[in-house]
C-alpha positions as MATLAB code, in Angstrom:
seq = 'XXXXXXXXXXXXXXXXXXXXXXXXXXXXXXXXXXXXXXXXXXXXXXXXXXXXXXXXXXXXXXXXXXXXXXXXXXXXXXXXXXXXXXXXXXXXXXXXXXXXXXXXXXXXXXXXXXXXXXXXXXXXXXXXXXXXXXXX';
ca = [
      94.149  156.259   86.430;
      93.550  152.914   88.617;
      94.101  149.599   88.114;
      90.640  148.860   87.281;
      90.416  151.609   84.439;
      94.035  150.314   82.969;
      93.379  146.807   82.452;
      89.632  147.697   81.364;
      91.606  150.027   78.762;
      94.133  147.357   77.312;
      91.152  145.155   76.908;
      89.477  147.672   74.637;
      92.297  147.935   73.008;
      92.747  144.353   72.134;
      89.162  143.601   71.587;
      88.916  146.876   68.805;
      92.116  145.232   67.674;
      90.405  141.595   67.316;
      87.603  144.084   65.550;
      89.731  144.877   62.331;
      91.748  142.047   62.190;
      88.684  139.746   62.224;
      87.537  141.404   59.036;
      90.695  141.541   56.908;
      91.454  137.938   57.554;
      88.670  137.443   55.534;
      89.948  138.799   52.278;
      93.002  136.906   50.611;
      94.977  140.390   49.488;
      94.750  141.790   52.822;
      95.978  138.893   54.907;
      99.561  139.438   52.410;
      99.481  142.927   52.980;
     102.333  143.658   55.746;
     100.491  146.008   57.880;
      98.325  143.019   58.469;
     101.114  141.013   59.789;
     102.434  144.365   61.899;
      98.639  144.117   63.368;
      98.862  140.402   63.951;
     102.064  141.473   65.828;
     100.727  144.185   68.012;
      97.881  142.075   68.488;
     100.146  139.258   70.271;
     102.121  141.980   72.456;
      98.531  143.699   73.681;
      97.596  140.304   74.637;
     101.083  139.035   76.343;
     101.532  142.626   78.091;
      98.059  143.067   79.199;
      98.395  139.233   80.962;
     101.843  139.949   82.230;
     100.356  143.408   83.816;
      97.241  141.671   85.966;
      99.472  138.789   86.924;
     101.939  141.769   88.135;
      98.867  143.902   89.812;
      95.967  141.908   90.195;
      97.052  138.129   91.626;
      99.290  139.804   94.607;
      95.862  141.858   95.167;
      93.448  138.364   95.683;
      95.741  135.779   96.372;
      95.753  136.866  100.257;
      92.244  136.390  100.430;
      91.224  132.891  101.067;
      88.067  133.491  103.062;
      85.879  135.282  100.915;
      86.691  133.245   97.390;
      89.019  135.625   95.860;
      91.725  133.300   96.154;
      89.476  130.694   94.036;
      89.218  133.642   91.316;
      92.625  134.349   91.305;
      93.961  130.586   90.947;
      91.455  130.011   87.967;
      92.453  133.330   85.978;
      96.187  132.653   86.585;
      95.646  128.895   85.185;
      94.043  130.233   82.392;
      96.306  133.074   82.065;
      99.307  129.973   82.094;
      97.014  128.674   79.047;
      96.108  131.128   76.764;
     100.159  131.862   76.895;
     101.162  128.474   75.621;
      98.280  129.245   73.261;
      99.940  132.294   72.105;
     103.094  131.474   72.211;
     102.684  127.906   69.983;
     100.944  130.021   67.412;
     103.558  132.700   67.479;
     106.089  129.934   66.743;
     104.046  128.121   64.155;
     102.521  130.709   62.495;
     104.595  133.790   62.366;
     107.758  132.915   60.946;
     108.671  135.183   58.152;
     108.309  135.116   55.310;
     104.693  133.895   55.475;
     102.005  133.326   52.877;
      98.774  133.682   54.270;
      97.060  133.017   51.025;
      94.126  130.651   50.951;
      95.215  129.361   54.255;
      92.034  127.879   55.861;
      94.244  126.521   58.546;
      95.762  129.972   59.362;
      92.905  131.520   59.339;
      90.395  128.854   61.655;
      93.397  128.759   64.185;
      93.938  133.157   64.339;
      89.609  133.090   65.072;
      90.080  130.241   67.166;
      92.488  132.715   69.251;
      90.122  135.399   69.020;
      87.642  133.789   70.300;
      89.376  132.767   73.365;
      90.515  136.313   73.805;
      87.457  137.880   73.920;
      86.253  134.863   75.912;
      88.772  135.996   78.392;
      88.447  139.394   78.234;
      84.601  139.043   78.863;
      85.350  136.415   82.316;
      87.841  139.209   82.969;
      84.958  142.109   82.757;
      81.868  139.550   85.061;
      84.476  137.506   87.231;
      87.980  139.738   88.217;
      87.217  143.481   87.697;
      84.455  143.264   90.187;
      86.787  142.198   93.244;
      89.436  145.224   92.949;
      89.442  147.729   95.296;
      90.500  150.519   92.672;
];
């Protein structure tokens, strides 16, 4: 499998993840249901291992390519990369201490599609802007 076909898996991964989740926040008894928080949870790692994995593989890749813009594309993904991980990680801490309540919790619940959004956001820029300069 390449590099290319990985990371383009992870992302479908996390974006059919982002799929479910996205409709049982919507419904009060199945935010408090525990598999929802376990799905939350796997959610996070996809996100964190899937960013630690291109900034492992893809950067080192770009980086040494100054001439033809790559470099550009690289330095932009890795500050947002270095953003959507304080992202994460400030809702991680705010959010999922246990135990948690998610009942009626408009603030929860504008903040988790708020981080949706910017995932698929990224996994979209990720699809037009990065895939298309690998090699493999």
């Amino acid at each position: 499998m390449t590099l290319k076909t990985e990371l383009k898996s992870e992302n479908q991964k996390i974006a059919d993840t982002i799929a479910v989740l996205s409709h049982l926040i919507n419904h009060n008894e199945l935010r408090s249901n525990p598999v929802f928080c376990d799905l939350l949870k796997q959610f996070s790692d996809s996100v964190n291992d899937h960013l630690k994995h291109e900034g492992r593989s893809v950067y080192s890749e770009l980086l040494p390519h100054k001439e033809n813009g790559d470099y550009e594309v690289a330095t932009k993904f890795i500050n947002n990369t270095n953003m959507l991980t304080k992202i994460l990680g400030d809702y991680a801490k705010h959010w999922c201490k246990a135990p948690r309540n998610f009942n009626n919790d408009e603030a929860f619940i504008d903040e988790t599609k708020e981080i949706f959004h910017l995932v698929t956001e990224r996994i979209t820029l990720e699809q037009d802007k990065l895939f298309p300069l690998l090699k493999n």
